[in-house]
VEXDO-387504 format. One record per atom (N, C-alpha, C, O): residue in one letter; x, y, z. Coordinates in steps of 0.02 Angstrom, whole numbers, plus 50000, padded with zeros to 5 digits. Layout:
BEGIN
aXYZ ...
END
This chain:
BEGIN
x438555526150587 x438735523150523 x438465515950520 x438485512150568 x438185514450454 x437785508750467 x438155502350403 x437805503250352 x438385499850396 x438605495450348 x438225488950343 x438095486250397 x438055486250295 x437705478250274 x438385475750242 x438805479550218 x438445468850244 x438925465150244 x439135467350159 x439695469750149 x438855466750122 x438565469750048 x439045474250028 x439395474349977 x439025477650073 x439285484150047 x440105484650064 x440405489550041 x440475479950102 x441115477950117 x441355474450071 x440985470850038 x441985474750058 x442495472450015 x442885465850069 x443245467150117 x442755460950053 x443245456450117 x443965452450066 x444025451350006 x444435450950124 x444895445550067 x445035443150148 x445165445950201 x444915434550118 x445225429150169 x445995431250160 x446255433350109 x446325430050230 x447025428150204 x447055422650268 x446975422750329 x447195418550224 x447565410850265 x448225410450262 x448535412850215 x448515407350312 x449325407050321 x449645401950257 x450195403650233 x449315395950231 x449805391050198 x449255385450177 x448775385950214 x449185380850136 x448825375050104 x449365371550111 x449855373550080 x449405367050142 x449995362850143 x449545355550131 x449755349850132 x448935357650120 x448445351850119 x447655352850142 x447615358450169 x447175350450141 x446635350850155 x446325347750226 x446005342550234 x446555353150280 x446445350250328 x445835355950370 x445745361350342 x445475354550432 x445105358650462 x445105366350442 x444705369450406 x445615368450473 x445855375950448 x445785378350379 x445605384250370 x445925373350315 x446045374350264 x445185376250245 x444965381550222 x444835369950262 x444215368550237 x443845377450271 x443505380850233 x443955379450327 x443665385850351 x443665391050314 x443205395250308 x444475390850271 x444595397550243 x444105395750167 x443875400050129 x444025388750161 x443515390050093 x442835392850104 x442615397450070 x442445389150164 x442035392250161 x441855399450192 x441385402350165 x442135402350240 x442305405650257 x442195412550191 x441755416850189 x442915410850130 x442815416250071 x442095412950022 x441935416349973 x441755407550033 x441205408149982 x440525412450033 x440125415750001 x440435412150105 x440105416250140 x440065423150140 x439595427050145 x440855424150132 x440885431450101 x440945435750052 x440945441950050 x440995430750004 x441145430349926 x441755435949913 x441735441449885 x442365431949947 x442985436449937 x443535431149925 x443485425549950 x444165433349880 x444395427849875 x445005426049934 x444985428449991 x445435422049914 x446085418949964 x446705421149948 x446955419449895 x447065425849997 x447555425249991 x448005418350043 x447805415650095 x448485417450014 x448935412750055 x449755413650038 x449995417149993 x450035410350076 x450955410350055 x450965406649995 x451065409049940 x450825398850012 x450705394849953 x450215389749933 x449755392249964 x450015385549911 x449645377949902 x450025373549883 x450165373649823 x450305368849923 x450605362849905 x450405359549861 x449805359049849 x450955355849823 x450515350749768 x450065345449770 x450205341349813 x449715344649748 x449225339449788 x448665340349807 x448295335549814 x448425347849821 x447995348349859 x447325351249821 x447305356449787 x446745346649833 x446215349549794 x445725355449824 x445355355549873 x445865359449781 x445565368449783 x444785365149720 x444655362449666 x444385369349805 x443825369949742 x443645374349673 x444055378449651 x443185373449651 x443375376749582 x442925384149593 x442935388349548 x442535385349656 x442275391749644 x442485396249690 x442105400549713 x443135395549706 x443285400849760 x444035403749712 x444365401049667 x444085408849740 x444895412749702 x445245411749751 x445195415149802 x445845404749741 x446395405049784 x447005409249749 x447185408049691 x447335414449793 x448215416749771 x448725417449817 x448805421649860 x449105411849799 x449565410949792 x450175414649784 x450475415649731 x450375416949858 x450925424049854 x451615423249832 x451925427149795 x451885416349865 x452425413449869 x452615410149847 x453215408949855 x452105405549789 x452285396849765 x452865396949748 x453265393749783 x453065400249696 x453945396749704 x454445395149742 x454865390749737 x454345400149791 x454695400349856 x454955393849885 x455485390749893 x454185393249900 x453935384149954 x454115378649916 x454335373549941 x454035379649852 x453875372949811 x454285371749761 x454335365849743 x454665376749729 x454955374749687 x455915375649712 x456025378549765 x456555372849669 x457225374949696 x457435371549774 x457245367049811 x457915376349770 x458235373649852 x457945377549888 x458045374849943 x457565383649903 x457045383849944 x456515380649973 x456295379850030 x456335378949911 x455585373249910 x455945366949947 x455515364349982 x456475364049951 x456505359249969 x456715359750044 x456585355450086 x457115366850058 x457175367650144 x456535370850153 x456675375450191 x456015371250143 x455325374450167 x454895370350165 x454405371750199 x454845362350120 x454355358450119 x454355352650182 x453855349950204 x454815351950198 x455115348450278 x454615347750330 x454715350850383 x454035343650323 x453815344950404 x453425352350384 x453475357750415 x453085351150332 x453095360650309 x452265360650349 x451875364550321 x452065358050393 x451335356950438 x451385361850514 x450985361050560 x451825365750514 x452165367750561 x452655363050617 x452755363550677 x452815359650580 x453445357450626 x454105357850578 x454475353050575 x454195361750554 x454785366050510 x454785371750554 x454235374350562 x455355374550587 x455295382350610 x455645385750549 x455475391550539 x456075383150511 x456325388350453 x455545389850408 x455425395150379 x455115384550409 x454565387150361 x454145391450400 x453885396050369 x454015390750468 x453655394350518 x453865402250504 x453535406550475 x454485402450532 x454515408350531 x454555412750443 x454395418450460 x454655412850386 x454675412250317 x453865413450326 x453765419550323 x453395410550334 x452875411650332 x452675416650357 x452365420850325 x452825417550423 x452825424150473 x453035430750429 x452695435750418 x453655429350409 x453925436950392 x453495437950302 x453445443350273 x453305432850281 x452925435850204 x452165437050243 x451835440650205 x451895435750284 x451365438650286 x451365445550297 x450935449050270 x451865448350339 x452005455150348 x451715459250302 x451195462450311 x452115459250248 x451675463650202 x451305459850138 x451015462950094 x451365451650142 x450935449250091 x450835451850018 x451215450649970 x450385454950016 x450285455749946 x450025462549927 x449695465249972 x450105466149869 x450075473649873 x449325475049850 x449075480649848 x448985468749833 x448055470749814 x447715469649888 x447145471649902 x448185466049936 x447555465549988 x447395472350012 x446825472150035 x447705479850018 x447685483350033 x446885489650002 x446675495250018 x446725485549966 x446045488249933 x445545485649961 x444995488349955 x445615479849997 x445075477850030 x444865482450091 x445365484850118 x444235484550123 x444015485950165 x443985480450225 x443895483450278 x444025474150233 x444045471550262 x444565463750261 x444385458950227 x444965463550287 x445475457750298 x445235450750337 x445525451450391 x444955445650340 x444855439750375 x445275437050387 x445395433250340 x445635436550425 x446505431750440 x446305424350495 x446105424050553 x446435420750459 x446235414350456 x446745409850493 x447235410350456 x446915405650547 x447525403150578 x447995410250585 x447995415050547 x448355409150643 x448845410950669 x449415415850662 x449585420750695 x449675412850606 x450295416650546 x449815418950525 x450065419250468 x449185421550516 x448935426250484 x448945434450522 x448855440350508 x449085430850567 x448965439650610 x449635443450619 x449725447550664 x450215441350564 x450825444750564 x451005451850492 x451375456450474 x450225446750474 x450005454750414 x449885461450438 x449405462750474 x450425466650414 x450245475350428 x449815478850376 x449955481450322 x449125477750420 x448635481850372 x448855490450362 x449275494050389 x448245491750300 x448385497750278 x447895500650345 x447575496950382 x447935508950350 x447745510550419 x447135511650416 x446865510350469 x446805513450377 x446035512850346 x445615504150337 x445025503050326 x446095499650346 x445725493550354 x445285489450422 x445355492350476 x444935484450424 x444845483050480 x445095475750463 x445085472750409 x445365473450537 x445515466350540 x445355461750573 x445585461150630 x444905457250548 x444835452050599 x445035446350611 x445125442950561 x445175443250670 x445735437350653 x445275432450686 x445135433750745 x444995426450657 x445165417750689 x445525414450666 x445585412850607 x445975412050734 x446555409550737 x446385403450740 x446915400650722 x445965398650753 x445825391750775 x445975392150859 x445605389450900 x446455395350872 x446915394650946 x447505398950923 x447755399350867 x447705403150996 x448215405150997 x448845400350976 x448685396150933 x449315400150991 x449905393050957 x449915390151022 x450135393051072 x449675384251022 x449675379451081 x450295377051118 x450325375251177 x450895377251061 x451335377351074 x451915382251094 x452525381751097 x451455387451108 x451885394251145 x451375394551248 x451645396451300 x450755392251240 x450645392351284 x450295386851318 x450665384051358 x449665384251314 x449375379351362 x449605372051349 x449345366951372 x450185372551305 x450505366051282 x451235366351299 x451695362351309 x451155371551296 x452115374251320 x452495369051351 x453035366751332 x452065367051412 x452615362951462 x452675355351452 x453035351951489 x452225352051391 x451925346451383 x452535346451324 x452845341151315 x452685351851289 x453035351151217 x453905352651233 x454385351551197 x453865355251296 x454445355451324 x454885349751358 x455455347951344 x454355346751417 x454645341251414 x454865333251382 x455125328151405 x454545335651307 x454795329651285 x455195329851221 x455175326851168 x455555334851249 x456315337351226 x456845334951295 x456925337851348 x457105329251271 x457545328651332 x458375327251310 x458795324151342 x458445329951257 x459055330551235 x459535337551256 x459295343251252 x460285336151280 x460395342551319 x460645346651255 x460845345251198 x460535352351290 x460595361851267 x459815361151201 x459755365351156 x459345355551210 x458895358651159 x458255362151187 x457825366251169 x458365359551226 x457735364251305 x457925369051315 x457435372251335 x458455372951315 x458735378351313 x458625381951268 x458425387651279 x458745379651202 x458815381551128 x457885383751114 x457715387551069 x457415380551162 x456795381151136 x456455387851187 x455935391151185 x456855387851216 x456365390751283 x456585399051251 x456235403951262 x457165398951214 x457345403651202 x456945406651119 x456825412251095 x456865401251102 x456635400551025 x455795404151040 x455605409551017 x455325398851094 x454665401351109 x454665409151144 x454215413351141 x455165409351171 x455085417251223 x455115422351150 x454675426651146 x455495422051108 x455505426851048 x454865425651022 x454535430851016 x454575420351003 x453765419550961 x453255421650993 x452775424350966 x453335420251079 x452725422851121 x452825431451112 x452345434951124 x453375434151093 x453475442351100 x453155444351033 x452695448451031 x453415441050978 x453135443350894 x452545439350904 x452265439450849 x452125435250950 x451445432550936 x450885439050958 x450375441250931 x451245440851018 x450665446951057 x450615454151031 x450125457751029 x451475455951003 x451575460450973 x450915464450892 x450655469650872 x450995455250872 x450465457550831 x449725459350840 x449345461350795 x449565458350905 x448755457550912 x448755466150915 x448195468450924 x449245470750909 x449075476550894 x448535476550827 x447985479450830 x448785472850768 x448245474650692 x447695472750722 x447215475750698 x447505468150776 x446715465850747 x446305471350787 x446425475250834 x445695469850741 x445055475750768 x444705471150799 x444435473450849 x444555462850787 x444245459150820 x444425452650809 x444525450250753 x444465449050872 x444655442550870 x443745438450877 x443225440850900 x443865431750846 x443385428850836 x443905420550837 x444415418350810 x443255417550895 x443535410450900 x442945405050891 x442335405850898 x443275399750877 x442755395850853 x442505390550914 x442195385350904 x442605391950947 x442405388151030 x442415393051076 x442765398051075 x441905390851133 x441945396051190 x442705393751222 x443085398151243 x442885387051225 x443625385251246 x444095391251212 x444205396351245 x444325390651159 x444665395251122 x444705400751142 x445245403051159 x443825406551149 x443815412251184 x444015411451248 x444285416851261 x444045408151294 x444415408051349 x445255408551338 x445555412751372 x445515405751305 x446055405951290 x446345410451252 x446955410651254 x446035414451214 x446085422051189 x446025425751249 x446555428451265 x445485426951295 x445625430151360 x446145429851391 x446475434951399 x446355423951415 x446825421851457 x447495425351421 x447595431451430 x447835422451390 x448215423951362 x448395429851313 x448965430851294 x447955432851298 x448035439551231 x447545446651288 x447615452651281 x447165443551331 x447025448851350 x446375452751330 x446085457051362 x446155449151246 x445575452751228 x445085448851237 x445195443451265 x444395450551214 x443715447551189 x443805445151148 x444305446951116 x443395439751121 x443195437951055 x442425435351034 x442085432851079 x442225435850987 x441515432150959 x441815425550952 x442415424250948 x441135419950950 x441235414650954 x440755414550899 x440265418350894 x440995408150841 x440715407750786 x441235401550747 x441785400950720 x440475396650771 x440695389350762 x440935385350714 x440465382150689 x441555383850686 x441465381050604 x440975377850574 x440725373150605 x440745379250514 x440135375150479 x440235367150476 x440735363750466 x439585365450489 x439815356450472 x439385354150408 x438775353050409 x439795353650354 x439655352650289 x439625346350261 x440165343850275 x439295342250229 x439255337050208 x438765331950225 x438505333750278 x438475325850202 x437825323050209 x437645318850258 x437315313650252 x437915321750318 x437765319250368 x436955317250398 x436455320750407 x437085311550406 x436335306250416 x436365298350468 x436835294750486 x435785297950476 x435705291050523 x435295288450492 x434745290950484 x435565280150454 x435205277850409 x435245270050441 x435405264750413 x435035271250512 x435075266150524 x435695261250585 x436185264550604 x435645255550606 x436185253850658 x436515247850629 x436145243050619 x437015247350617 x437275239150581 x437855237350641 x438355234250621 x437845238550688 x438025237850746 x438575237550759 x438845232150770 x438935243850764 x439855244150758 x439875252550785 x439415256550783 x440405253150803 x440715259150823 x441255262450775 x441745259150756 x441145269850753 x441655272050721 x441975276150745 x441695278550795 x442515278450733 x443065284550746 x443395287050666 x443475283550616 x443555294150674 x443775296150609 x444465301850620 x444485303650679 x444875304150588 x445305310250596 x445645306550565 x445595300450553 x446315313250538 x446955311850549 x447395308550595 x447535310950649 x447635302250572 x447935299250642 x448615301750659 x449095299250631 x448675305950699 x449025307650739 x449025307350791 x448485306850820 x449735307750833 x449715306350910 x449335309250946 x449115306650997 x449125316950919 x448495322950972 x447725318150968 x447265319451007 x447685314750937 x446965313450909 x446975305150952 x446485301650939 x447425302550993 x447285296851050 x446935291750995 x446385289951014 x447115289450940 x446935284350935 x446985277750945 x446635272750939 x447585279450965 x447885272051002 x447485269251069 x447385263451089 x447225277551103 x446965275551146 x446185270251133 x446075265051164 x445835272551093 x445195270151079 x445475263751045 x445245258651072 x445835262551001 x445935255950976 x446065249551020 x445885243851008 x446555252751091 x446805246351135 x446185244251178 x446045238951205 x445825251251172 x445025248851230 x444645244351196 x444295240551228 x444655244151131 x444165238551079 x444445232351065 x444225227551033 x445055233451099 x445445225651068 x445185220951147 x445145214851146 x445065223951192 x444755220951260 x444145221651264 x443915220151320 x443685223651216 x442965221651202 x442695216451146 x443045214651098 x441955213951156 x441815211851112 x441625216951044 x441695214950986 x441345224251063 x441085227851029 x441715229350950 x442325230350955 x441305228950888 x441645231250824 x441735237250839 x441375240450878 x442425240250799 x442635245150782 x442955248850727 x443565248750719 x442575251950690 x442805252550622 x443355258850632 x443065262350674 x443945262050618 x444395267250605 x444515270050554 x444965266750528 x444395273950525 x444435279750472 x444935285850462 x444925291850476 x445205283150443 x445815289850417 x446375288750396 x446495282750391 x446835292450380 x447595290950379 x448035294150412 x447765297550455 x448825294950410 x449165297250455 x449865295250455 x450095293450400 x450195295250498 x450865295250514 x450815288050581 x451295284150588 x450235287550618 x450115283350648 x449595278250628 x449245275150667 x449605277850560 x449235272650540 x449705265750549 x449445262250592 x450045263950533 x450625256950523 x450665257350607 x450545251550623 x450725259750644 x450805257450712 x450025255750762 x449965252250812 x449485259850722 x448745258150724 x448465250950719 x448175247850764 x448645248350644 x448715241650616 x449025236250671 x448725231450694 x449615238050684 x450005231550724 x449535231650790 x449345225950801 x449325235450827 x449065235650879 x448245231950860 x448035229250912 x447835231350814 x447215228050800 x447375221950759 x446965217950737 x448045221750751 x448325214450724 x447985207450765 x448035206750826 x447775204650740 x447415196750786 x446655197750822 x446355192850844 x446375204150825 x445795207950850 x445415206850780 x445605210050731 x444975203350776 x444575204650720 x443995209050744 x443765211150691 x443745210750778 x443275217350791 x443465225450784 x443115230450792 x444075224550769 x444275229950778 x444765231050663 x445205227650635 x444395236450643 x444655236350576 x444845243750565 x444465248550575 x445555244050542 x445825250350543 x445565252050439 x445655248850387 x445355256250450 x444975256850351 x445635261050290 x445785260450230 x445925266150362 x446265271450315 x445755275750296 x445225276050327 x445925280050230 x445785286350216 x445045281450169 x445105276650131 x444425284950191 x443755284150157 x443565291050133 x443605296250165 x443395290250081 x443245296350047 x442375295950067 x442225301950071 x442085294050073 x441385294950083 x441045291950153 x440645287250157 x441345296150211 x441385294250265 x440755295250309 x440675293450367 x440355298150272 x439635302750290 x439155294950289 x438745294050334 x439235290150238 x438805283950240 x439085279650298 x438675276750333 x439945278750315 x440045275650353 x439505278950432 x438985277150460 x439795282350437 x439415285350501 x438535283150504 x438195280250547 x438405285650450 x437575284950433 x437405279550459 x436925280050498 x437725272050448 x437725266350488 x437875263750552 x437745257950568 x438175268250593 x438285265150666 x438125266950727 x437875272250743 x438275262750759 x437795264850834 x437835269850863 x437345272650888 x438645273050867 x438795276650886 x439645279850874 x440095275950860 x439745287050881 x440385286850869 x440865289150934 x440665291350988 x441465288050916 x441955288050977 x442475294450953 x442535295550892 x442875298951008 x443075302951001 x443505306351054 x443275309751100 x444065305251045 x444645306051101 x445205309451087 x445745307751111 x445125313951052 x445515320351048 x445935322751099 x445665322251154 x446745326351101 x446625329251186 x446575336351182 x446835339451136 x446335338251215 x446055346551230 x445815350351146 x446005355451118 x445485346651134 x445375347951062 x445015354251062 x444535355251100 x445235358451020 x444925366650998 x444295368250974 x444025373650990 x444045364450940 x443365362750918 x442975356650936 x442535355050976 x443455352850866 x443075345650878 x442655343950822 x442145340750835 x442805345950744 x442335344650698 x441915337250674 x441395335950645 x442435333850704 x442275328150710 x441675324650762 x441265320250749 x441825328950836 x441125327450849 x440505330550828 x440005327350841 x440425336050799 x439835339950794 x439625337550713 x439045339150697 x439995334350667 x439885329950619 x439365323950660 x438795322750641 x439695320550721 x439275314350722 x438575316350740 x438085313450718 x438535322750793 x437875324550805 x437445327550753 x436825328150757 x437795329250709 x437535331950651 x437005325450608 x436535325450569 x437245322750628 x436945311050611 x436755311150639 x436885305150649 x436385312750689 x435955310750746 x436365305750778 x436005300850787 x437025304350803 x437245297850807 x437695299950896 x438165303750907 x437385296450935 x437865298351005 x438655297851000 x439095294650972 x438535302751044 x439405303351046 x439865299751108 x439725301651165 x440335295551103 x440785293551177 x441285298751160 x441735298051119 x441165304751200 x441795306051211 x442255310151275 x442045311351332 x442955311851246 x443395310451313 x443165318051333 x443085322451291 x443075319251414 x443045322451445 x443285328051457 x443345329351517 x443525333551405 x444305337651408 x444205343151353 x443715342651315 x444525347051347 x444525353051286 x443705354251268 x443295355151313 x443545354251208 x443065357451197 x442495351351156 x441935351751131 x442895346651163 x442215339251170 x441875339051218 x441315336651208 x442035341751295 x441605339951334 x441045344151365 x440715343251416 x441025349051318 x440295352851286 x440045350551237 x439585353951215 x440205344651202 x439715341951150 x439505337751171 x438975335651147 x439705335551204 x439415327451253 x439055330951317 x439285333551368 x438265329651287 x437765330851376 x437625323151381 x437455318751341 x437805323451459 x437745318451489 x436935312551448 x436375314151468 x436965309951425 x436415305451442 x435925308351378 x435485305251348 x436045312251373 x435785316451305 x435995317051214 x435625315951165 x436745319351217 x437025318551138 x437525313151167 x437855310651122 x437645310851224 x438065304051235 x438435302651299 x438215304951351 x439005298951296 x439345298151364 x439915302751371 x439965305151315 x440225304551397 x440765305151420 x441345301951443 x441115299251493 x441915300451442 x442475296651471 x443145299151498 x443245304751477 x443515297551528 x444305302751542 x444765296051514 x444825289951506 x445025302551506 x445715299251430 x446165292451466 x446765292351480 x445545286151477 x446065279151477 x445765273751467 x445205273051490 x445995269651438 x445835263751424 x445375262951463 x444845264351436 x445295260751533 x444895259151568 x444135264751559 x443585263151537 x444245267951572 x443675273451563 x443445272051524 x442915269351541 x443575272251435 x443555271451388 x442955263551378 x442375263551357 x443325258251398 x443025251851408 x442235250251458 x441835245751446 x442175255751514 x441735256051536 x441235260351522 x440695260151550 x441355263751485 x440865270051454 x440645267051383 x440195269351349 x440995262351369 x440655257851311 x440205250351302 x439915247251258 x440385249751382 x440075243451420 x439285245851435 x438815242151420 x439195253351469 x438665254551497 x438145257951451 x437525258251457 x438595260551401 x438105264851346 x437515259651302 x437725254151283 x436955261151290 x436535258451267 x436095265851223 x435855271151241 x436205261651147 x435775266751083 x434985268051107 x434685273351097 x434785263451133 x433925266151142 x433825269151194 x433265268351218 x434315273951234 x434375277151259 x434395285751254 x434205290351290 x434715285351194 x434745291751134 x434195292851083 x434085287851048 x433855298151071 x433385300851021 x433795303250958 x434175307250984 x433875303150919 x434345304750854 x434045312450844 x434405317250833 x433295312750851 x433045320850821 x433295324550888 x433505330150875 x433315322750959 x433455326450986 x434525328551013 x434825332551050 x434675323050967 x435215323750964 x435605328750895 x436165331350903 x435195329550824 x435155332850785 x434955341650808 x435265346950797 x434295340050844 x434195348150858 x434775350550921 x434665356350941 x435315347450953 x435565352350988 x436255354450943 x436655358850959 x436275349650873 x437005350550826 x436675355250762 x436945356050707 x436015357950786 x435825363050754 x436355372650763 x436445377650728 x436515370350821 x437145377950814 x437655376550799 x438095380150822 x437885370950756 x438395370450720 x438485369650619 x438955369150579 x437715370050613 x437175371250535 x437725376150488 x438205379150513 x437565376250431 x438025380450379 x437515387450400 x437805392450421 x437115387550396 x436585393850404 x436725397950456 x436745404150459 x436805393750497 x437015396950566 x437845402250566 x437965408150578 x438265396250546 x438905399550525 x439095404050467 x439655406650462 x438505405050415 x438495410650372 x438145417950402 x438195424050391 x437855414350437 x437435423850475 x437935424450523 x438335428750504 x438145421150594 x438525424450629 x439235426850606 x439545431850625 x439395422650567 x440055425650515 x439985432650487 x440325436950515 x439615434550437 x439285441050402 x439095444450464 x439225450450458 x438815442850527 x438575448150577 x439315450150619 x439455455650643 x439625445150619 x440275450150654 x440885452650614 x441315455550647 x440985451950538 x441425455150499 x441125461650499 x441495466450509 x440325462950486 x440055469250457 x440185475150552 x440545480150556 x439825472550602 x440075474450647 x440785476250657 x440915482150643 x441275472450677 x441715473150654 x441975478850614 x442305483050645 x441895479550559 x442185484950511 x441525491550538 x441745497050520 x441015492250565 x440735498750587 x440915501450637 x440885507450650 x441195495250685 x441545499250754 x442335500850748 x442645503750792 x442635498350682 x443225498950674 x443305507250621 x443815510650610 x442765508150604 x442655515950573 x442385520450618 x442485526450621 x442025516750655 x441955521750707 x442365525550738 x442265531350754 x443005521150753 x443535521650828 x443825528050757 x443905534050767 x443905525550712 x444185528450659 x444285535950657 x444785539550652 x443415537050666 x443225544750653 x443185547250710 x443195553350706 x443135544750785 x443065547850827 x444005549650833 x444115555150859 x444535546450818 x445175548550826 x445205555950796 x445315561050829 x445075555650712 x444885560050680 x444515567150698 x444795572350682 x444045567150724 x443625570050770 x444175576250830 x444325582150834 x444285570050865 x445095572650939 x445525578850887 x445585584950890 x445775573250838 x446475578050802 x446245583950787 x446635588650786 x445495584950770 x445485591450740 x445315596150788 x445495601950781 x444905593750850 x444925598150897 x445485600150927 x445525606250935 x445935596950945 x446685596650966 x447135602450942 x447515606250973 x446885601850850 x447145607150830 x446725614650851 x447035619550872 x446105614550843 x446075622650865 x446135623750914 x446155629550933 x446195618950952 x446365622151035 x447245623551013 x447495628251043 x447575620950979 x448055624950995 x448355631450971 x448845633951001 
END
């Protein structure tokens, strides 16, 4: 049986829009690669949906509007477990059109709690299994140190790790977006997966050196920015910071009296900032991807970064940049020794060539269509058994 991507029916289903973040941005392009639309629980208010993709919206009232909406909007980023799990149990059966699709894309995590129809195929990228059921477990555990709530969790995760594995019955194929990730699908779930890198979209360029260092993300505590900020307040080197967060106001006080060091907040056109600097910095911890670095190489622009998760396959030594381990000190000397005319920008561009939109539209389309031929296959050869089964008896 031979299928072209063409001839498949696909529907994204993503777990939740609670905003436009990594995950979010995947499931768009993701359904314009396949030209299928989105299902989801809900889209928070606020959040800008492009205008050529079909987002729906299973649940919105639920989340958003009443005294639901207001015990479900809480921390509704997954640190709500009443919204966590609520999410969990409507994906179950979601919505009664996804069932016409020939093919399901389940997008993050809570997506793989959907019961396909038995004629479907499913494929799931998760970003990562839930980090917080396993290679984070003991990191998220101990800093719960209030008594009977370590108790209360261990008991809470042992039920999620049972309904997390339980489900990897639906999928026909897992697909991760880092070889890190596929390790961690091994490890933990037991299966294979394709690796198939998120696209890096937007006008990324090197237009030049105006001699400063940038960093960008969501500031949050996972994303160590504190760390890179205290290493620049003990250099002479500028440092520009980009983003917003929950750790922005505690970002600020810490580059307070540092004039080399300038926290920007949220830049909407962050592709020129970059375009200008020497180099960018990036200290994530055990980060799953890393869109942020394969953006800077995408600029031809070296990368410092920390040594750990799945940055420290984007960083070749001496090549797309330095490397560092997650401390101040490290940090300070890996920015002392690095020198730009050391780095080629084209040859730092051609190795962030396997992270191209082109790239992530063919291997995408090559493992859904796969995918759904070996998932008809297994199909008909079951088919095949039952009927022999029967005349033998």
């Amino acid at each position: 049986m031979n299928y072209g991507i063409e001839d498949v029916s696909v529907a994204v289903l993503h777990d939740r829009f609670p905003g436009m973040g990594g995950g979010e941005r995947f499931a768009v392009e993701a359904a314009r690669v396949l030209d299928a639309p989105i299902f989801t629980t809900y889209v928070a208010g606020g959040t800008d949906l492009p205008g050529d993709v079909t987002v729906v919206p299973m649940k919105q009232s639920k989340y958003t509007r009443g005294l639901s909406g207001r015990l479900l909007e809480w921390k509704n980023e997954g640190m709500n477990p009443l919204e966590t799990l609520s999410v969990a149990l409507d994906m179950t059966d979601a919505h009664p059109d996804l069932e016409r699709y020939d093919v399901v894309l389940e997008s993050a995590p809570l997506s793989k709690s959907y019961v396909p129809a038995v004629d479907q195929t499913v494929v799931h990228y998760p970003h990562s299994p839930p980090r917080w059921l396993y290679d984070s477990y003991r990191d998220r555990l101990g800093a719960l140190d209030y008594p009977g709530v370590g108790f209360a969790v261990r008991g809470y995760a042992k039920l999620w790790r049972a309904l997390d594995k339980e489900a990897n019955d639906y999928v026909d194929r897992f697909v991760a977006n880092s070889e890190l990730v596929r390790d961690r699908i091994r490890r933990f779930y037991d299966r294979d997966a394709a690796v198939v890198y998120p696209p890096v979209t937007g006008d990324w360029r090197d237009d030049g050196d105006d001699g400063y260092f940038v960093t960008w993300s969501r500031l949050v505590p996972e994303k160590r920015m504190d760390l890179i900020v205290e290493a620049f307040t003990g250099l002479d080197e500028r440092l520009l910071v980009a983003g917003d967060g929950p750790e922005r106001e505690r970002l600020e006080r810490m580059a307070a009296g540092h004039d080399n060091v300038e926290i920007r907040g949220y830049v909407d056109d962050v592709e020129s900032l970059v375009a200008r600097a020497t180099a960018v910095v990036y200290a994530p911890k055990d980060e799953d991807f890393g869109l942020v670095g394969a953006e800077a190489l995408s600029a031809g622009k070296p990368l410092l970064g920390v040594d750990e998760g799945f940055t420290r396959h984007q960083v070749v030594e001496g090549t797309t940049g330095l490397a560092f381990e997650p401390t101040v000190a490290s940090l300070r000397e890996t920015v002392r020794r690095f020198d730009p005319d050391d780095f080629d920008p084209e040859e730092i561009r051609e190795f962030a060539g396997r992270y191209d939109y082109a790239s992530f539209a063919e291997n995408l389309q090559t493992v859904v269509s796969r995918a759904h031929v070996a998932a008809a296959d297994r199909r008909a050869a079951v088919e095949i058994d039952d009927t022999e089964t029967v005349r033998v008896g």
